[in-house]
MILUM-21048 format. One record per residue (C-alpha): residue number from 1; residue in three letters; chain; x, y, z. Coordinates in Angstrom, 3 decimals, decimal comma. Layout:
! MILUM-21048
<atom pos="NUM" code="ALA" unit="A" x="X" y="Y" z="Z"/>
...
//
This chain:
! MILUM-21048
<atom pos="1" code="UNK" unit="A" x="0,000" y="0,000" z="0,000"/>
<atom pos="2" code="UNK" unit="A" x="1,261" y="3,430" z="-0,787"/>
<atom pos="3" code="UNK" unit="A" x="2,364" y="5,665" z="2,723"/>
<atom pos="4" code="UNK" unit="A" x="0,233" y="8,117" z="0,992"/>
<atom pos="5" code="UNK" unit="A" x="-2,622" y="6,781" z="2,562"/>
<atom pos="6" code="UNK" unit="A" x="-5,054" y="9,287" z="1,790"/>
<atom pos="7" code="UNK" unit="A" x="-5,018" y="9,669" z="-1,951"/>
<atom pos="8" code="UNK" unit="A" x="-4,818" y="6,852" z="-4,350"/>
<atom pos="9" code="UNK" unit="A" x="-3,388" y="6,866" z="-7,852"/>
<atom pos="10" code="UNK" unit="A" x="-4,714" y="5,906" z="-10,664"/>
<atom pos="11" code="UNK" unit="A" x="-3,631" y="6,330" z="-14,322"/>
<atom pos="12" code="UNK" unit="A" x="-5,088" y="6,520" z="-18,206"/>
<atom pos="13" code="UNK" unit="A" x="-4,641" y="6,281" z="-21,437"/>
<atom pos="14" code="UNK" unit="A" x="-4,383" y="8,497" z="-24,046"/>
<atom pos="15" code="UNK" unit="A" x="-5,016" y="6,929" z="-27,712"/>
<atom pos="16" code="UNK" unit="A" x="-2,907" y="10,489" z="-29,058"/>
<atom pos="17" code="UNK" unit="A" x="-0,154" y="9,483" z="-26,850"/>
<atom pos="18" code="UNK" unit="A" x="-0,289" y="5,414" z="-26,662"/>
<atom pos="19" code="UNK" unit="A" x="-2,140" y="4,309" z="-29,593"/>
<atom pos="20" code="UNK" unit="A" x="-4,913" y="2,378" z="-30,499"/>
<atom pos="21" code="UNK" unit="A" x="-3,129" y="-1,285" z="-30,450"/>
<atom pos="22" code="UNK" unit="A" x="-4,936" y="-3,211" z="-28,356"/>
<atom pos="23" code="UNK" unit="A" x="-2,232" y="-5,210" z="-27,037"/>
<atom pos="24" code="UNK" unit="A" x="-0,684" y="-1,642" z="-26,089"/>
<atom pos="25" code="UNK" unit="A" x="-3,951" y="-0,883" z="-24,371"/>
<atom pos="26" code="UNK" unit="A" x="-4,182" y="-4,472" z="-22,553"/>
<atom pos="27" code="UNK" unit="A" x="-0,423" y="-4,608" z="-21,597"/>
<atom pos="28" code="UNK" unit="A" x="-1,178" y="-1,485" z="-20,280"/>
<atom pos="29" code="UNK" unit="A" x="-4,197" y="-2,188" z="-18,131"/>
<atom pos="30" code="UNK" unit="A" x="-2,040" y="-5,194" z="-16,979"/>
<atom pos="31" code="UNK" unit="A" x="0,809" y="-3,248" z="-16,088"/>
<atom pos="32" code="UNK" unit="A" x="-0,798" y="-0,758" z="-13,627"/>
<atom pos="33" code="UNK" unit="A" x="-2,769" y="-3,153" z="-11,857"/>
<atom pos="34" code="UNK" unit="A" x="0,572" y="-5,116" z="-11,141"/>
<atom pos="35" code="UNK" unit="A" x="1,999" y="-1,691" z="-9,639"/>
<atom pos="36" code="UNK" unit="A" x="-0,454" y="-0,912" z="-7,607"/>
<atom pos="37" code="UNK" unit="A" x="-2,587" y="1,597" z="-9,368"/>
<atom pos="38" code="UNK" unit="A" x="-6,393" y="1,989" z="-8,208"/>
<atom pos="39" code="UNK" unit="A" x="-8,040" y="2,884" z="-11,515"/>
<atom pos="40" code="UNK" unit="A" x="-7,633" y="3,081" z="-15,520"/>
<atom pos="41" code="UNK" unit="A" x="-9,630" y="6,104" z="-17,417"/>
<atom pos="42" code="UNK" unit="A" x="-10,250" y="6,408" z="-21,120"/>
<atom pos="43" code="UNK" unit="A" x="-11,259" y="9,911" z="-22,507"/>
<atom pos="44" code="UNK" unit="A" x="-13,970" y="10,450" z="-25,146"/>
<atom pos="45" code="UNK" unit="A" x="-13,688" y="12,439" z="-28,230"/>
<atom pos="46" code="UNK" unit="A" x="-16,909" y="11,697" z="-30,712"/>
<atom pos="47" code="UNK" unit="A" x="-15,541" y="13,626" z="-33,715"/>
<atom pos="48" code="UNK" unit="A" x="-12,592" y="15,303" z="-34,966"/>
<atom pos="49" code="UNK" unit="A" x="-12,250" y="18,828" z="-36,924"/>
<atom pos="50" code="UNK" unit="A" x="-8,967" y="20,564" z="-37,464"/>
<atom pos="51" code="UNK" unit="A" x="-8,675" y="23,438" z="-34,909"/>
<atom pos="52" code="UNK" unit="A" x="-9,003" y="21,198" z="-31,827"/>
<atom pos="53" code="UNK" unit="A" x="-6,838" y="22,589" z="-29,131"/>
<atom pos="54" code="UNK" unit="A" x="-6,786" y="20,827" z="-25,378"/>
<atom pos="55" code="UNK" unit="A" x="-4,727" y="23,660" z="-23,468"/>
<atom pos="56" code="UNK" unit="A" x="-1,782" y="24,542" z="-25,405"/>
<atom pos="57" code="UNK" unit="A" x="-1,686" y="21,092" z="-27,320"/>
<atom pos="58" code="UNK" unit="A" x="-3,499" y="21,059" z="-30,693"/>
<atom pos="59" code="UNK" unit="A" x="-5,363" y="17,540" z="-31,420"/>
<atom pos="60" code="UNK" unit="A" x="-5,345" y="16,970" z="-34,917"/>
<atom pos="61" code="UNK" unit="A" x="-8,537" y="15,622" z="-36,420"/>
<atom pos="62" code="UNK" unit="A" x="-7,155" y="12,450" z="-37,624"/>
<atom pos="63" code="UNK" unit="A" x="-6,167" y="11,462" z="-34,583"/>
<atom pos="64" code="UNK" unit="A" x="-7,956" y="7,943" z="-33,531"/>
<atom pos="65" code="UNK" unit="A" x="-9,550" y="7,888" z="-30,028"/>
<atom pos="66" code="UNK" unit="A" x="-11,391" y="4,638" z="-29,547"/>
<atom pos="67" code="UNK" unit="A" x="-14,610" y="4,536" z="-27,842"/>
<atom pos="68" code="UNK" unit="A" x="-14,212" y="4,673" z="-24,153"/>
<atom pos="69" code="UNK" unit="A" x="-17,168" y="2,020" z="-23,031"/>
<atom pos="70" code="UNK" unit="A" x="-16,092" y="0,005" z="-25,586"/>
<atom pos="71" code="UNK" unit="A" x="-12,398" y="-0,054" z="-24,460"/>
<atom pos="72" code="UNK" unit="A" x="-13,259" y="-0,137" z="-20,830"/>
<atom pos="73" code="UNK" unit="A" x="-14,637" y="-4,120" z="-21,722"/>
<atom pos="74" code="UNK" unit="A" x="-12,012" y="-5,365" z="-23,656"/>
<atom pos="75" code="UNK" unit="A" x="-9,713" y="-3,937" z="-20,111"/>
<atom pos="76" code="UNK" unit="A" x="-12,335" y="-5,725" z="-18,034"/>
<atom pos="77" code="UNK" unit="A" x="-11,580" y="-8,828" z="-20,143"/>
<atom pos="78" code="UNK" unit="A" x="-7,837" y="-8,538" z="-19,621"/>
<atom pos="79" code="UNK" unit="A" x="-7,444" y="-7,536" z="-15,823"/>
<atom pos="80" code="UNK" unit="A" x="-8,774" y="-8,911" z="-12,165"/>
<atom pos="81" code="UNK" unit="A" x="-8,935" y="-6,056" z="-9,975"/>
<atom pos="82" code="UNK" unit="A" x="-8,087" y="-2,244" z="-11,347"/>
<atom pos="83" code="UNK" unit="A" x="-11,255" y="-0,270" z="-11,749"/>
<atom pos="84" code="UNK" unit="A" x="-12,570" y="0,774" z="-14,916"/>
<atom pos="85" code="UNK" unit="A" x="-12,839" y="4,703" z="-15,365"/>
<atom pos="86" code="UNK" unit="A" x="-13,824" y="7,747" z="-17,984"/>
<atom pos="87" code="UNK" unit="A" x="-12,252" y="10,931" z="-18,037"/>
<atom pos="88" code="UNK" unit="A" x="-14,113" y="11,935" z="-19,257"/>
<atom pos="89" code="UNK" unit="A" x="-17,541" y="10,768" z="-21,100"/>
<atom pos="90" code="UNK" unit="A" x="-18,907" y="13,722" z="-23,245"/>
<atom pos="91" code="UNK" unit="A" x="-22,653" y="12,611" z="-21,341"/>
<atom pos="92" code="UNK" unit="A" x="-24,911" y="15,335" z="-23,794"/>
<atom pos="93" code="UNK" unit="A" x="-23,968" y="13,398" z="-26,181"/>
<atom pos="94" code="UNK" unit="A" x="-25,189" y="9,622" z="-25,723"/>
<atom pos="95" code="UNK" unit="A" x="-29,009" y="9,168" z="-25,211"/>
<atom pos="96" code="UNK" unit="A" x="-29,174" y="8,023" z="-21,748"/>
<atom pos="97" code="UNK" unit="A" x="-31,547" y="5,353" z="-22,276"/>
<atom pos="98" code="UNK" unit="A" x="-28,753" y="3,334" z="-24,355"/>
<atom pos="99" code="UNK" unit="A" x="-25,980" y="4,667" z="-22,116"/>
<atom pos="100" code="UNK" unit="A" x="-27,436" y="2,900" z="-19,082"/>
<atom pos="101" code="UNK" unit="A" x="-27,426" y="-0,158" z="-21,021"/>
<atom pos="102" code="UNK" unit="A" x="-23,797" y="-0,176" z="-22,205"/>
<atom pos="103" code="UNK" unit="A" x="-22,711" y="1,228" z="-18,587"/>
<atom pos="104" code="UNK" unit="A" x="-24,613" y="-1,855" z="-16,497"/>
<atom pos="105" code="UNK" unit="A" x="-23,156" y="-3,812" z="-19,332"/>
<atom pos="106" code="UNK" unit="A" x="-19,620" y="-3,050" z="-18,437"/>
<atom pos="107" code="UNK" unit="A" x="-20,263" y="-2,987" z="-14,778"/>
<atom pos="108" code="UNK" unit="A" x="-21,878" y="-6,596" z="-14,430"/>
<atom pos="109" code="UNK" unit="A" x="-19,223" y="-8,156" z="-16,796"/>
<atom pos="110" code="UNK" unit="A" x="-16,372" y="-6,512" z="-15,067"/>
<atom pos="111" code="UNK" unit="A" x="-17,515" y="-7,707" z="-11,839"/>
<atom pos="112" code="UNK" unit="A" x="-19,034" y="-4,095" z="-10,284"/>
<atom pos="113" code="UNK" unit="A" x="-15,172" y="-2,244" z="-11,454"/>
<atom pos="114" code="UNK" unit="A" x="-16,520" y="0,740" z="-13,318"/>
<atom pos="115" code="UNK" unit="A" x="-16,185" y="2,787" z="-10,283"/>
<atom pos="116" code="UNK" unit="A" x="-14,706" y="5,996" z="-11,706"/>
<atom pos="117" code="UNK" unit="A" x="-17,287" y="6,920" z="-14,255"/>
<atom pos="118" code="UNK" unit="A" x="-16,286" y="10,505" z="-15,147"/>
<atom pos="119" code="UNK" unit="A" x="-19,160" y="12,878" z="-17,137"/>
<atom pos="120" code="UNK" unit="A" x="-18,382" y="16,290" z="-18,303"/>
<atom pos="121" code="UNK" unit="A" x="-20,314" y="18,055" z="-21,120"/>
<atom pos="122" code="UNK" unit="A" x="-17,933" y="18,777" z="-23,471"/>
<atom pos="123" code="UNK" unit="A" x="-15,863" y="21,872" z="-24,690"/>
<atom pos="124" code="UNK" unit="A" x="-16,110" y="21,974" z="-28,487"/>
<atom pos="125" code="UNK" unit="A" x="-19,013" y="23,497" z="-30,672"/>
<atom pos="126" code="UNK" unit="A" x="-18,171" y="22,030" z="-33,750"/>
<atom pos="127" code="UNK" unit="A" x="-18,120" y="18,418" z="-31,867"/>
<atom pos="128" code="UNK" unit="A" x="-21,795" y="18,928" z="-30,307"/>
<atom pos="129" code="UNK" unit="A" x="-22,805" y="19,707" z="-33,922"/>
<atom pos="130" code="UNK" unit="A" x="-21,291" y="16,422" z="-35,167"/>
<atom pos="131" code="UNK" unit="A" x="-23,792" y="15,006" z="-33,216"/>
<atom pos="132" code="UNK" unit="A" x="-26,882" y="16,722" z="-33,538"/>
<atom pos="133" code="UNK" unit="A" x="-27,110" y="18,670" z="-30,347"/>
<atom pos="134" code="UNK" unit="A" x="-27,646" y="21,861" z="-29,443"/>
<atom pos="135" code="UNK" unit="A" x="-24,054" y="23,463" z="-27,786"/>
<atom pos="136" code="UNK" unit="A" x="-25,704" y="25,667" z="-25,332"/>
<atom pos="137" code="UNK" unit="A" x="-28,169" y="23,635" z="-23,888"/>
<atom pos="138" code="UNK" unit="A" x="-25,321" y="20,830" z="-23,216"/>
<atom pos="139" code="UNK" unit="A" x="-25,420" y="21,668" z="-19,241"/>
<atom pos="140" code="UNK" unit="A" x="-29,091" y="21,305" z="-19,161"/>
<atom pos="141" code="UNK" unit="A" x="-28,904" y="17,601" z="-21,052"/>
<atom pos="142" code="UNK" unit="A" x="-26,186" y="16,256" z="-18,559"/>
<atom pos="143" code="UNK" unit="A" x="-28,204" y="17,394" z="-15,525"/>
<atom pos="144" code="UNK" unit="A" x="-31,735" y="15,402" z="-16,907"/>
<atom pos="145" code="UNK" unit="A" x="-29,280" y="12,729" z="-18,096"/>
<atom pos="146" code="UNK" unit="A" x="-27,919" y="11,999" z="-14,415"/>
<atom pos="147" code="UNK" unit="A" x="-31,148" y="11,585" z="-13,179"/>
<atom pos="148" code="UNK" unit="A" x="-32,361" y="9,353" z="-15,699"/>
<atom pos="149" code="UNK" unit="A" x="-29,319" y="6,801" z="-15,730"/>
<atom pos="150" code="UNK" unit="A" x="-29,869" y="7,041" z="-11,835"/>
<atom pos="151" code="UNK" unit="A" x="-33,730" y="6,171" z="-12,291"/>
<atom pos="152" code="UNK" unit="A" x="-33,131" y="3,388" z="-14,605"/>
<atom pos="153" code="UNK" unit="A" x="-30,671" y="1,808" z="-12,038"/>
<atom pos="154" code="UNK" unit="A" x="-32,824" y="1,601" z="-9,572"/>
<atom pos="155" code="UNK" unit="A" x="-34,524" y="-1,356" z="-11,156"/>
<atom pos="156" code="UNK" unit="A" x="-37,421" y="0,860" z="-12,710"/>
<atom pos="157" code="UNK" unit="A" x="-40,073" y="1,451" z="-13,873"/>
<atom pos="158" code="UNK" unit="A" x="-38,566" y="4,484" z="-14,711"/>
<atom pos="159" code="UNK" unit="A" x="-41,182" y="7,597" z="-15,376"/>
<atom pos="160" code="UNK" unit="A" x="-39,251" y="10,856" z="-16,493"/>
<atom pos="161" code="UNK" unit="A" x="-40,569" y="14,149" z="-17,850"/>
<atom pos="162" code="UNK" unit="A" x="-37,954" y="16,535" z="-18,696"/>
<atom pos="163" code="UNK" unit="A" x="-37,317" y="19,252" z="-21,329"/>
<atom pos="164" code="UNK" unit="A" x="-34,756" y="16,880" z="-23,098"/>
<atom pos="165" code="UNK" unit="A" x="-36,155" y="13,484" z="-22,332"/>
<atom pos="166" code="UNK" unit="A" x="-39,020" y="11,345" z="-21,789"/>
<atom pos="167" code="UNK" unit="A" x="-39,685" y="7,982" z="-20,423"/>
<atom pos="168" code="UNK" unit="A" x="-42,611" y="6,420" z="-19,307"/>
<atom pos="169" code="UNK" unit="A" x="-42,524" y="3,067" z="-17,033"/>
<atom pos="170" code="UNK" unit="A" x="-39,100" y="1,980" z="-18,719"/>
<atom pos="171" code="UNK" unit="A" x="-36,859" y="-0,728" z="-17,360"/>
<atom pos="172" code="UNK" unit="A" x="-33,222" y="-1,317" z="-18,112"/>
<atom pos="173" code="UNK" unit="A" x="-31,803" y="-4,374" z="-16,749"/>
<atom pos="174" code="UNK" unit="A" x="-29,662" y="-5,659" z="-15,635"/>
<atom pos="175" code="UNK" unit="A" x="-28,482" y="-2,961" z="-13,548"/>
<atom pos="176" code="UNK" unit="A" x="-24,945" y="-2,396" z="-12,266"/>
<atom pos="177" code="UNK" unit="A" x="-24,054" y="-4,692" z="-9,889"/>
<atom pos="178" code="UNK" unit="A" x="-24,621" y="-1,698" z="-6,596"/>
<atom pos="179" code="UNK" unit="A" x="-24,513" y="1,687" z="-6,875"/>
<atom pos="180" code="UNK" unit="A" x="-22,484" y="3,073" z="-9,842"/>
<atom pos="181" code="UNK" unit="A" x="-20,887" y="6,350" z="-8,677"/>
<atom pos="182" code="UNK" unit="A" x="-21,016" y="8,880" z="-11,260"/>
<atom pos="183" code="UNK" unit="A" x="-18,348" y="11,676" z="-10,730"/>
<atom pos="184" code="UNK" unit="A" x="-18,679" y="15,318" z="-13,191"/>
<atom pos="185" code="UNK" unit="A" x="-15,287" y="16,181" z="-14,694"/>
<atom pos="186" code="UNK" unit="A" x="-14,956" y="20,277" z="-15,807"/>
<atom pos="187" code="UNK" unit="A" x="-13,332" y="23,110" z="-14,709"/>
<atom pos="188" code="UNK" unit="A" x="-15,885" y="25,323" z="-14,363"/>
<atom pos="189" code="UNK" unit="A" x="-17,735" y="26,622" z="-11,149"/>
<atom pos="190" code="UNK" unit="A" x="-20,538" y="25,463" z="-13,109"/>
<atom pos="191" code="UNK" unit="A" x="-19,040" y="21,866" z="-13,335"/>
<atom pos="192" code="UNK" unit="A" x="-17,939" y="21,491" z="-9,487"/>
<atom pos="193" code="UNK" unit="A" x="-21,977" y="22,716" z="-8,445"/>
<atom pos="194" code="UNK" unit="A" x="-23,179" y="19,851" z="-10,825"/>
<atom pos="195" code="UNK" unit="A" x="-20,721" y="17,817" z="-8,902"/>
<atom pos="196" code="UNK" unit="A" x="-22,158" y="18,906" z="-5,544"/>
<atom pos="197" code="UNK" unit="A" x="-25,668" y="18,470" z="-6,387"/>
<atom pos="198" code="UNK" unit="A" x="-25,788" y="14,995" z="-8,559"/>
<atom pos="199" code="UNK" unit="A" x="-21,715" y="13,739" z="-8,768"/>
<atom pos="200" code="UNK" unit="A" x="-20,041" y="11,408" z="-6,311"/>
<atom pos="201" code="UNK" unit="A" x="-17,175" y="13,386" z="-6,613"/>
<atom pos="202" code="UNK" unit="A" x="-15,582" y="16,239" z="-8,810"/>
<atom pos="203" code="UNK" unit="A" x="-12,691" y="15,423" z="-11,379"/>
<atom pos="204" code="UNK" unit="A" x="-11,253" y="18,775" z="-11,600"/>
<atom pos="205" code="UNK" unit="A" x="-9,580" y="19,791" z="-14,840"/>
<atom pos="206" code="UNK" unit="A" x="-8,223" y="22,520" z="-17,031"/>
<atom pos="207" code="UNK" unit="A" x="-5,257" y="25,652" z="-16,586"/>
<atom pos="208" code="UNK" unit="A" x="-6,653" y="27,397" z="-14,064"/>
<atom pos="209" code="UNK" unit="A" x="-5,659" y="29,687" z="-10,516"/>
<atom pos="210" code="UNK" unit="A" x="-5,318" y="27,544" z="-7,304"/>
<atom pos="211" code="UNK" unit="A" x="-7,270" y="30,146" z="-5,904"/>
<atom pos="212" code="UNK" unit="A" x="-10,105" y="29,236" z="-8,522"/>
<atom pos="213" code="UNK" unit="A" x="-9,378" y="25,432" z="-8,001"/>
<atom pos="214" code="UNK" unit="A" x="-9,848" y="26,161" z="-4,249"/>
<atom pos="215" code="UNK" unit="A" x="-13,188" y="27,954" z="-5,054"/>
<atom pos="216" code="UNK" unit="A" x="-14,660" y="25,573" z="-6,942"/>
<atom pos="217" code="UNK" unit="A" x="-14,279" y="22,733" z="-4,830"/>
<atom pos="218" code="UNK" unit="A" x="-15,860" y="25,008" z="-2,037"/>
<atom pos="219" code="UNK" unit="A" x="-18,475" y="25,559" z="-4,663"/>
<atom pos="220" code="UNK" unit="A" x="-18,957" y="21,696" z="-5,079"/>
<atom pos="221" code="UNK" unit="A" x="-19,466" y="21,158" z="-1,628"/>
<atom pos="222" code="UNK" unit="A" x="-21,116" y="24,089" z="-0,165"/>
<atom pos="223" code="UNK" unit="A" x="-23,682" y="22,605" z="-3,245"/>
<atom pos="224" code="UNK" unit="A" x="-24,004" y="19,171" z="-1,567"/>
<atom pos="225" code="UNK" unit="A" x="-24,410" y="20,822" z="1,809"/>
<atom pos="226" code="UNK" unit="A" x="-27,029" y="23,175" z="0,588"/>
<atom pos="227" code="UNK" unit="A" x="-28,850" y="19,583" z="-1,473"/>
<atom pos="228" code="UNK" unit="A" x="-28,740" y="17,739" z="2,252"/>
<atom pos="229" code="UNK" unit="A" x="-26,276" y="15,715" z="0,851"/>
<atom pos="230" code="UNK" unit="A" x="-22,501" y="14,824" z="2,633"/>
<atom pos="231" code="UNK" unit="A" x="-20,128" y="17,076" z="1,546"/>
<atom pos="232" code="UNK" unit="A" x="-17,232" y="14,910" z="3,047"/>
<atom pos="233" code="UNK" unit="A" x="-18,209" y="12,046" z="0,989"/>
<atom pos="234" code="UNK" unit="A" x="-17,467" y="13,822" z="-2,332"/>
<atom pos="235" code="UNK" unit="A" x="-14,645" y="12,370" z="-3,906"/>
<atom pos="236" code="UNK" unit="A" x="-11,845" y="14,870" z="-5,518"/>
<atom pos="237" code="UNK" unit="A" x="-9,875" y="13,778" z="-8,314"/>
<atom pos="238" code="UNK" unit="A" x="-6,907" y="15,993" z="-10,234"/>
<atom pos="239" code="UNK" unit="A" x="-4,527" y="15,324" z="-12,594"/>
<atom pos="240" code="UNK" unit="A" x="-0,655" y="15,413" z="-11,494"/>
<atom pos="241" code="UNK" unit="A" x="2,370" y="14,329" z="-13,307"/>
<atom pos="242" code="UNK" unit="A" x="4,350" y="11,226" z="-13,823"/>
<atom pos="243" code="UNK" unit="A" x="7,169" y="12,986" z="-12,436"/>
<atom pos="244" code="UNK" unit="A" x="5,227" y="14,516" z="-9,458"/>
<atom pos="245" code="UNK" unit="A" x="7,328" y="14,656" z="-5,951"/>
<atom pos="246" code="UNK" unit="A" x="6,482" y="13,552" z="-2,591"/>
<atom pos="247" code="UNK" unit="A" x="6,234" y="17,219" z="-1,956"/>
<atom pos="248" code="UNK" unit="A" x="3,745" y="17,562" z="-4,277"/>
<atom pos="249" code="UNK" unit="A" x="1,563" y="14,982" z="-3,473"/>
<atom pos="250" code="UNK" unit="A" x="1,221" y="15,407" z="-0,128"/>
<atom pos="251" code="UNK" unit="A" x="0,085" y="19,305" z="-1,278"/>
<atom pos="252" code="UNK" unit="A" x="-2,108" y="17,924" z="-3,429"/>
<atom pos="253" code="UNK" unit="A" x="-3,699" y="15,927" z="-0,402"/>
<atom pos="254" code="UNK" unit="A" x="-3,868" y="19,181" z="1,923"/>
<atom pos="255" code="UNK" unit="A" x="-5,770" y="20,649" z="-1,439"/>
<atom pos="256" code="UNK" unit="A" x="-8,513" y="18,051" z="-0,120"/>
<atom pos="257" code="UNK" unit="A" x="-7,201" y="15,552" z="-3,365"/>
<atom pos="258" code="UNK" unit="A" x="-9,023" y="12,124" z="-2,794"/>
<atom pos="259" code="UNK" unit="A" x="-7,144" y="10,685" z="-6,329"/>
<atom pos="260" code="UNK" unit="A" x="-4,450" y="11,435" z="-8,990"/>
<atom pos="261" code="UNK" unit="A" x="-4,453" y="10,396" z="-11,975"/>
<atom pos="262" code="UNK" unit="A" x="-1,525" y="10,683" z="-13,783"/>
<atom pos="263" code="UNK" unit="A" x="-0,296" y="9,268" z="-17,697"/>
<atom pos="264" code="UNK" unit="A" x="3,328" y="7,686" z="-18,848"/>
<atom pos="265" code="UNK" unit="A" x="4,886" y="4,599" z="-20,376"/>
<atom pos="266" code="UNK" unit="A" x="5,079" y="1,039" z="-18,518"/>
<atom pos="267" code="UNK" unit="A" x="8,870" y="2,224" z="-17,429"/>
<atom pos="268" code="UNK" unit="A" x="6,991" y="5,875" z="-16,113"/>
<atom pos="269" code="UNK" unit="A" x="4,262" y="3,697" z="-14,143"/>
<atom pos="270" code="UNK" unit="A" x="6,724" y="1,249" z="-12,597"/>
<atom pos="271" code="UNK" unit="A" x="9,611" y="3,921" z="-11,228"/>
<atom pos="272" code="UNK" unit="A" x="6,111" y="6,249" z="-10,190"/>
<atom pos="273" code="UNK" unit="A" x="4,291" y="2,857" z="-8,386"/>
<atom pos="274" code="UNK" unit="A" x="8,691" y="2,370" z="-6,530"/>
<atom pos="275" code="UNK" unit="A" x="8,536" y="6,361" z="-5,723"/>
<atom pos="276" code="UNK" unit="A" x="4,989" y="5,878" z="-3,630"/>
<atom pos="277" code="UNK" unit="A" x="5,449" y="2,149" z="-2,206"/>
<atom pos="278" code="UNK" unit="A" x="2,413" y="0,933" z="-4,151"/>
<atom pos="279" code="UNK" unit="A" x="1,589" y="-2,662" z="-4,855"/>
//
């Protein structure tokens, strides 16, 4: 067990940076749950269109990014124990209905592992227009979406009447095998209070202030106190480095940090997993 007993690491990978070969991905997979590592998280991009920058790194659109869900059971399929995570799934853009489907599908196969199901809404205009949906309402469509993948795990019947969907008596089985935490990934203030009202925890991303990332994670949970719900059970997850210091992980956990995630090779995972005592 890592000495860094309260945050746990996890890591991801990035089809821009690793590939799409699948016995990359599943030597991968394999790797960090040998070292130690809590968690594996695939991002989602549903089209490409030149002009794509993340940060200060342009994405060209040719690059391949395989389907998150889809890659999260062939991982299930080639590891025992690491949990199965998104980071994040673009949720305005999947019809919730088949979403709860493919996400219970995952869940029951891999043996209850997709714990770190990451939503965020999505950044890109041009990438909500790929798919049909309306860029500005994409906030409004994750919130109704939450509550209707929630709904439909209970068991159902499911009733639902929202400005985006409808559902009348629907069941979706079989459901995930307990509850199936959904955490909301952004870097917005608008992000961390959909965190606090719906999430299980708030993946924090993007270049901004401490003093913002501070503020938002007050946001998140003065939200949940505010709902009734426990602010103290809200999970935080940030990205750090491969390279990141003792020093800097144990500011990180002052910071309130629950989970890292951080990206590298198999050599970057193994020398990170010696550097923290995991495994």
């Amino acid at each position: 067990m890592s000495t860094f007993t309260r945050v746990r690491f996890a890591t991801s990978y990035q089809p821009h940076f690793h590939g799409v070969d699948p016995d990359s991905l599943a030597a991968l997979a394999q790797h960090a749950e040998a070292c130690g590592f809590e968690g594996l998280y695939l991002p989602e991009h549903v089209a490409g269109y030149p002009g794509t920058r993340a940060g200060a790194m342009e994405i060209p659109p040719t690059t391949p990014f395989l389907d998150p869900i889809d890659c999260l059971a062939f991982v299930a399929a080639a590891t025992e124990r690491i949990l199965l995570g998104t980071g994040v799934l673009l949720l305005p853009y999947h019809h919730p209905v088949t979403l709860a489907k493919r996400l219970a599908t995952v869940d029951v196969l891999s043996k209850g592992r997709l714990r770190l199901l990451t939503v965020g809404v999505g950044a890109f205009p041009e990438e909500a227009a790929a798919v049909g949906v309306d860029f500005t309402t994409r906030g409004r469509r994750a919130d109704e979406a939450i509550d209707v993948l929630r709904l439909l795990w209970s068991g159902g019947p499911a009733t639902f009447a929202g400005e985006f969907f409808t559902l009348s008596e629907v069941y979706s089985l079989p459901t995930p095998l307990g509850e199936l935490p959904i955490h909301v990934g952004g870097s917005s203030r608008a992000a961390a209070r959909r965190a606090g009202l719906r999430g299980n925890g708030y993946f924090a991303g993007g270049a901004v202030s401490p003093e913002e990332r501070a503020r938002q994670l007050d946001v998140a949970r003065e939200t949940a106190a505010e709902a009734g719900r426990d602010p103290d059970a809200l999970e935080y997850t940030r990205w750090g480095s491969i390279d990141m210091t003792s020093s800097a992980v144990e500011k990180f956990a002052a910071q309130g940090v629950t989970r890292i995630v951080v990206s590298g090779t198999r050599d970057d995972l193994s020398a990170f997993a010696d550097r923290f005592g995991m495994g």
